[in-house]
DONUFI-161279 format. One line per 4 residues: their letters; for each residue z negated, x negated, y negated of C-alpha. Coordinates in steps of 0.1 Angstrom, whole numbers, plus 5000, padded with zeros to 4 digits. Layout:
BEGIN
a> Z X Y; ...
This chain:
BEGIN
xxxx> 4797 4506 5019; 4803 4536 4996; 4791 4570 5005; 4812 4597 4994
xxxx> 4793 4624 4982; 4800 4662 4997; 4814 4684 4970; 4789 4706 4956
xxxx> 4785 4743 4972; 4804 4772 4956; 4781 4796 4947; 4792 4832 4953
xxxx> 4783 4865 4931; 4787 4901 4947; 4794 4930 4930; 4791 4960 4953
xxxx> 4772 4963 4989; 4792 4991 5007; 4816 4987 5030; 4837 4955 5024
xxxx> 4808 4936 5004; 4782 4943 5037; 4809 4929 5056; 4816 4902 5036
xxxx> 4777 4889 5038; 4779 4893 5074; 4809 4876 5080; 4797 4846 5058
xxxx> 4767 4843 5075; 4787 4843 5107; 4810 4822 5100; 4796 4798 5070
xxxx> 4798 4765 5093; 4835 4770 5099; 4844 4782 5065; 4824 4753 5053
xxxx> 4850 4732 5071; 4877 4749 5067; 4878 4748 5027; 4859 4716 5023
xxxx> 4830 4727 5006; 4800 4752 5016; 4805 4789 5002; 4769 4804 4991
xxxx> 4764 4837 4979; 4739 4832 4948; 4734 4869 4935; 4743 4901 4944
xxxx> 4748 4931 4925; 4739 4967 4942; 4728 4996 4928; 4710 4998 4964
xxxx> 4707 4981 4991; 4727 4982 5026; 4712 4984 5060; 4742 4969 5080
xxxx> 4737 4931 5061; 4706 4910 5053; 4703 4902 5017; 4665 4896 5026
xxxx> 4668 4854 5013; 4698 4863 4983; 4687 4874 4946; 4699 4910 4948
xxxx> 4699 4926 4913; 4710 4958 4903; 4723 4955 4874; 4760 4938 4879
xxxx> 4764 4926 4847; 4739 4899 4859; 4764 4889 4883; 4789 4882 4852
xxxx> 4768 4864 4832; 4752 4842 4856; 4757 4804 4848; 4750 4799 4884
xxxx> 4779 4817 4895; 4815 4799 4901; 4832 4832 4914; 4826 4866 4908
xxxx> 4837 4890 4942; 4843 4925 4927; 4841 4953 4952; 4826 4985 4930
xxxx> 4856 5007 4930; 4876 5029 4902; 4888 5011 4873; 4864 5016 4840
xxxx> 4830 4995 4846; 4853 4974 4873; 4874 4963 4846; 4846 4953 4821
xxxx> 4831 4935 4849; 4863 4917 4855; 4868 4907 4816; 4832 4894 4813
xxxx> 4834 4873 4842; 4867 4861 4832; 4854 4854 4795; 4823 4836 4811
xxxx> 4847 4814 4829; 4845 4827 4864; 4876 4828 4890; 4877 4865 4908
xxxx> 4881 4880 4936; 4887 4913 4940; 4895 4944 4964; 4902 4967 4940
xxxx> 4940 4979 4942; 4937 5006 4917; 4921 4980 4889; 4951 4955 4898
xxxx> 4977 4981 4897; 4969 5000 4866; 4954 4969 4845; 4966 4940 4865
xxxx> 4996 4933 4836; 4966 4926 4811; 4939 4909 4832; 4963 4880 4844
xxxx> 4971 4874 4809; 4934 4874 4801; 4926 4852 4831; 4956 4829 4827
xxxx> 4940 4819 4790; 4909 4811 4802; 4922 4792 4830; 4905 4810 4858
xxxx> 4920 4829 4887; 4925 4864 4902; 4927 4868 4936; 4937 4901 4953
xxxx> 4945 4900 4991; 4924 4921 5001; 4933 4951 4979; 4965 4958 5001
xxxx> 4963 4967 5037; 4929 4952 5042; 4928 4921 5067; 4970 4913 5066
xxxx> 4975 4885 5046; 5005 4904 5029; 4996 4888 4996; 5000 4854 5004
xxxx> 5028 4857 5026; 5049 4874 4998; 5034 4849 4971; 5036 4823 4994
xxxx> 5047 4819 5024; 5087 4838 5021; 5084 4819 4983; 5118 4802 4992
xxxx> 5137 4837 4998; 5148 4859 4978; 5129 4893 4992; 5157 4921 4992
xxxx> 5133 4950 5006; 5101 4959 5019; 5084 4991 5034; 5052 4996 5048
xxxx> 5027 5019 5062; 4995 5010 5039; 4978 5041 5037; 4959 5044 5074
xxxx> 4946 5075 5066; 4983 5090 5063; 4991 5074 5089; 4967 5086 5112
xxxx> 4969 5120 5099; 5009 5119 5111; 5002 5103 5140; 4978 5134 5153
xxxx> 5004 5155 5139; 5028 5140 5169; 5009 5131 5198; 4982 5161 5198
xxxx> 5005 5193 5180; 4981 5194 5159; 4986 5209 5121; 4981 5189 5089
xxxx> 4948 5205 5082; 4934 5199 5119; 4943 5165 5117; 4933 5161 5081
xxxx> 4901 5178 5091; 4896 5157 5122; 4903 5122 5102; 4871 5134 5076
xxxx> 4853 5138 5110; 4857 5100 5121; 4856 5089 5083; 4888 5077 5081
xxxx> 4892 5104 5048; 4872 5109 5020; 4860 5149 5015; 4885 5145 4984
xxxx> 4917 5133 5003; 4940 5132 4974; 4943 5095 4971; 4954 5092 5006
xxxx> 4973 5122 5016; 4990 5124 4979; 5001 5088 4983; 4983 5072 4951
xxxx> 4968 5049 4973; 4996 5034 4987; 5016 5038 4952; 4991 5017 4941
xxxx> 4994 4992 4975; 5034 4990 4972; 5034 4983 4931; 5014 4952 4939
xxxx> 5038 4943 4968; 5067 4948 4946; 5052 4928 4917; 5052 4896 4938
xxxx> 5082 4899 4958; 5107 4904 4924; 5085 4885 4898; 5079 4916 4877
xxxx> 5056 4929 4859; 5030 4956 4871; 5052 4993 4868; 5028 5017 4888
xxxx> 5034 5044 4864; 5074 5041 4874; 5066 5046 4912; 5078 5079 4923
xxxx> 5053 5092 4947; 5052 5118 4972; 5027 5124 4998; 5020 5142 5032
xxxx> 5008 5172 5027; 5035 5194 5032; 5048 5178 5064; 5046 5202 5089
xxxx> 5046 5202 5130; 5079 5216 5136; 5094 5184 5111; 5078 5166 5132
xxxx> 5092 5176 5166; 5129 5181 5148; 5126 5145 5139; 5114 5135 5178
xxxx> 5143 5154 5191; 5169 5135 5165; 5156 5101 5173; 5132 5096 5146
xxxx> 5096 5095 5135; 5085 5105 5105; 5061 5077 5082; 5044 5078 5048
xxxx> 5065 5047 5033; 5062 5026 5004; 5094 5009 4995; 5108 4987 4973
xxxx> 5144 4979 4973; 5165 4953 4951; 5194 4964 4941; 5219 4959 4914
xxxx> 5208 4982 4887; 5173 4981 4892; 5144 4978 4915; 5134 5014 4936
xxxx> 5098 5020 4936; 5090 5051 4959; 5067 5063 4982; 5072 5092 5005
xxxx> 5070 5111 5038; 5103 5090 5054; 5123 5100 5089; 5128 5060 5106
xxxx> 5146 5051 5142; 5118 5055 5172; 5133 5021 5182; 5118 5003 5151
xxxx> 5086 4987 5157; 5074 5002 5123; 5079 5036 5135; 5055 5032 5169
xxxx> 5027 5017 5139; 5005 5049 5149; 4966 5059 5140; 4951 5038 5109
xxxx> 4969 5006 5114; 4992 4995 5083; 5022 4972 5086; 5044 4958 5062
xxxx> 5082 4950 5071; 5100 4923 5043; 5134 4918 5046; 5139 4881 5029
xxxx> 5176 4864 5025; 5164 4836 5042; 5143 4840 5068; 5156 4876 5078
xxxx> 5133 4907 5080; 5095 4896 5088; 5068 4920 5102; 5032 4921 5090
xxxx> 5006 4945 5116; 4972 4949 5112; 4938 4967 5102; 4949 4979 5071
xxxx> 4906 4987 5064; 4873 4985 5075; 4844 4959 5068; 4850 4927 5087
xxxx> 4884 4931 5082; 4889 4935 5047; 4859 4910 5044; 4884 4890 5063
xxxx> 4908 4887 5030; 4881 4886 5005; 4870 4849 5021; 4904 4839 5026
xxxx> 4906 4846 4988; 4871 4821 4983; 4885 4796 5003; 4920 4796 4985
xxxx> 4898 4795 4948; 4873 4774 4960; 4901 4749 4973; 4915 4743 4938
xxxx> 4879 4749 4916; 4887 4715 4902; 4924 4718 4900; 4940 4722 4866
xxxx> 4956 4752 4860; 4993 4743 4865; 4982 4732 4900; 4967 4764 4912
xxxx> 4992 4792 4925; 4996 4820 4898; 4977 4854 4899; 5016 4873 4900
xxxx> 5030 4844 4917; 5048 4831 4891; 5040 4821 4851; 5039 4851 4834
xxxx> 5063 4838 4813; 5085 4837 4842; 5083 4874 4851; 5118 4889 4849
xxxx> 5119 4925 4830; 5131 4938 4860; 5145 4977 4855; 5130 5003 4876
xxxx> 5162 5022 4894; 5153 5061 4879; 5147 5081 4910; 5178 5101 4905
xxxx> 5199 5070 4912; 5186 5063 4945; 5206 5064 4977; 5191 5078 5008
xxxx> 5199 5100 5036; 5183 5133 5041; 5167 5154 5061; 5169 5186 5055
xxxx> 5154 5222 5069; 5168 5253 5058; 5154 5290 5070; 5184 5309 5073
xxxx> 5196 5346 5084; 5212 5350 5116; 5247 5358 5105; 5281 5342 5108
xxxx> 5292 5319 5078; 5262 5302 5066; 5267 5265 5078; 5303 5268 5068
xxxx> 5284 5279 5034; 5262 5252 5033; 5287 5223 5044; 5310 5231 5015
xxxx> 5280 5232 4990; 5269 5193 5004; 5306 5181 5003; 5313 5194 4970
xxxx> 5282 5168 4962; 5299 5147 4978; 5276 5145 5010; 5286 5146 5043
xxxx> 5268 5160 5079; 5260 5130 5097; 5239 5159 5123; 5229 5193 5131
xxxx> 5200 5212 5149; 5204 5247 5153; 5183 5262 5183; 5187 5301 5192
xxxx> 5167 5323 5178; 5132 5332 5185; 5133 5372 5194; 5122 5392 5170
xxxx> 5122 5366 5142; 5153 5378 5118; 5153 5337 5105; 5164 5306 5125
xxxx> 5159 5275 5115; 5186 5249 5107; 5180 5208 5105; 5205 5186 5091
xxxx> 5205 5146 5088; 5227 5139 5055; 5248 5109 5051; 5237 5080 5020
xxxx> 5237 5103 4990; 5224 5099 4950; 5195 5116 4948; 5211 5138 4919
xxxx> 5235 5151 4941; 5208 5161 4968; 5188 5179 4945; 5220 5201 4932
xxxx> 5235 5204 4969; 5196 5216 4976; 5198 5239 4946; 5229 5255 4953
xxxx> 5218 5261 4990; 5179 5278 4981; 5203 5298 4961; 5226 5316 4987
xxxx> 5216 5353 5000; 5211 5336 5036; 5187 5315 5030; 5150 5320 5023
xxxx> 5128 5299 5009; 5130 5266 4998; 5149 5241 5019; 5128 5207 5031
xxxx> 5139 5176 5028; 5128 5144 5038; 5144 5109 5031; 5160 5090 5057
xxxx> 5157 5051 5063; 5173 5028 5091; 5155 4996 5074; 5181 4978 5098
């Protein structure tokens, strides 16, 4: 009788112990006799590289150095897990590896983002792989499912809430009253925002989330500096309770849209029906809603952060690698889902040519004439009043103000209709405007 011999163990190398890597040890050490199974071969972490150690995991029996270069140059190690953060030593780390002959995995959405384009080339000619689930909205398996499991669709849209900082901040904004600094304030309480917010609340975090998304789901190339990003911080309480009162909710979105001059990159603060399910995604959970030809629109909820969660993608990511170690290249799925030589030069739609519906919120004087005003400045743009707010004014306040929904207009229109209106002796101030989605 012939014994088959177990494949060997894959041997594991950590770069970073914070967060996700703590939880990635623990949930190894866990879970290693199902994961074992599972992928058909033992995962063991052979070195970790910390610049100090963490008091939530044991590293007690692993080599722990901290230097992480050691982790790149290691013969020992098979696949190189990068979780430092930012994009300049994370990137050198990634290219040794890769030019030592190691398959990656990585959380690091910025890194894959901005310099994705250039490290799947790099990887693709030494034959390794890069693995990224878990650098967009933490333990949903968005990644595979758009480079996967909708691969016989043609994806027409997607939006998402995948900032759950944002998304908590709103969300205090509606159920509690509360202002954007209170709930800004009371998210850094919790730690759900860093004392520097601006990634989250400014929307590069989920500029660099949706750019990923949009990568896979077209078959083009990396474009972050084409997304047009907007963030939260000027949302303010009474948009919120205007938007209750019309029927909405407003979300920080990322989108992407097919169309036929382009593909729309944006995110933004976006009014959406209450009766979506996306629109009652409230405190830090992210979800991700695909619309595919095929199969219809598709809805993707989860802990879009947080240690065992995001830990949760990273092994997903091992197993997947550690599947095909001895696969040759052609067999294993691609890093941007297709070839790179497949990649379409897909045009990014200038954000002037998008079509939206708006929101908009004009202070105005109390005196006859000024919606008649501002309805022939909108339809000489060609934009019609799909709905109007105007409450009564608030004694002793000498402005009242006015909410309109829009209908679908360019975006080049808007901002001359919006113009025109900041213009008129009636109105003060600037007008807000937020962008309008049914993602029916």
């Amino acid at each position: 009788m012939v014994v088959k011999k177990a494949p060997r163990a894959v041997r594991i190398g950590i770069c970073g112990l914070g967060t996700v890597g703590s939880g990635t040890v623990n949930v190894l050490a866990r879970n290693g006799r199902e994961i074992a199974a599972r992928c058909g071969r033992a995962l063991v972490i052979e070195q970790i590289g910390a610049r100090r150690d963490n008091a939530h995991c044991d590293t007690s029996q692993i080599n722990v150095t901290r230097e992480i270069f050691d982790v790149a140059n290691n013969p020992n190690v098979d696949i190189l897990v990068e979780l430092i953060g930012g994009t300049t030593v994370a990137k050198e780390l990634v290219r040794t590896a890769i030019e030592n002959g190691k398959h990656v995995v990585t959380a690091n959405k910025a890194l894959i983002a901005e310099h994705g384009n250039e490290l799947f080339e790099l990887a693709a000619k030494h034959n390794v792989t890069i693995a990224y689930e878990a650098a967009v909205a933490g333990g949903i398996p968005i990644i595979k499912s758009l480079r996967e499991g909708l691969v016989g669709n043609q994806v027409q849209w997607l939006a998402g809430i995948i900032n759950g900082t944002g998304n908590y901040i709103l969300t205090e904004m509606r159920e509690k009253g509360r202002s954007f600094d209170e709930a800004l304030a009371q998210a850094q309480a919790l730690g759900y925002a860093e004392a520097d917010p601006t990634f989250d609340v400014e929307g590069i975090d989920a500029a660099h989330k949706l750019v990923i998304m949009a990568s896979l789901a077209f078959a083009m190339p990396l474009a972050f500096d084409k997304v047009y990003t907007e963030g939260i911080s000027r949302i303010c309480s009474e948009d919120i309770r205007y938007a209750d009162e019309l029927g909405y909710r407003i979300k920080h979105l990322g989108i992407a849209r097919r169309t036929g001059k382009g593909v729309e990159l944006r995110v933004h603060p976006t009014l959406i029906p209450q009766r979506r399910l996306i629109a009652n995604v409230n405190g830090v959970m992210n979800a991700v809603l695909v619309s595919g030809d095929a199969v219809g629109p598709t809805l993707y909820y989860g802990a879009g952060a947080g240690d065992e969660a995001t830990a949760s993608a990273v092994i997903a990511d091992l197993v997947d690698v550690a599947r095909t170690l001895e696969a040759k290249p052609e067999h294993r799925v691609p890093a941007a889902g297709v070839a790179l030589a497949n990649q379409g030069g897909t045009q990014v739609l200038p954000e002037e040519d998008v079509i939206t519906s708006y929101y908009l919120r004009i202070a105005a004087h109390d005196k006859p004439g000024v919606m008649s005003q501002v309805a022939t400045i909108c339809s000489d743009q060609g934009i019609s009043i799909e709905a109007l707010i105007q409450h009564e004014p608030v004694e002793g306040e000498a402005l009242v103000p006015v909410v309109i929904l829009t209908s679908r207009a360019d975006e080049a229109s808007l901002r001359q209709a919006v113009a025109q209106i900041e213009a008129l002796e009636t109105v003060e101030g600037e007008v807000v405007r937020i962008r309008v989605e049914s993602l029916g």
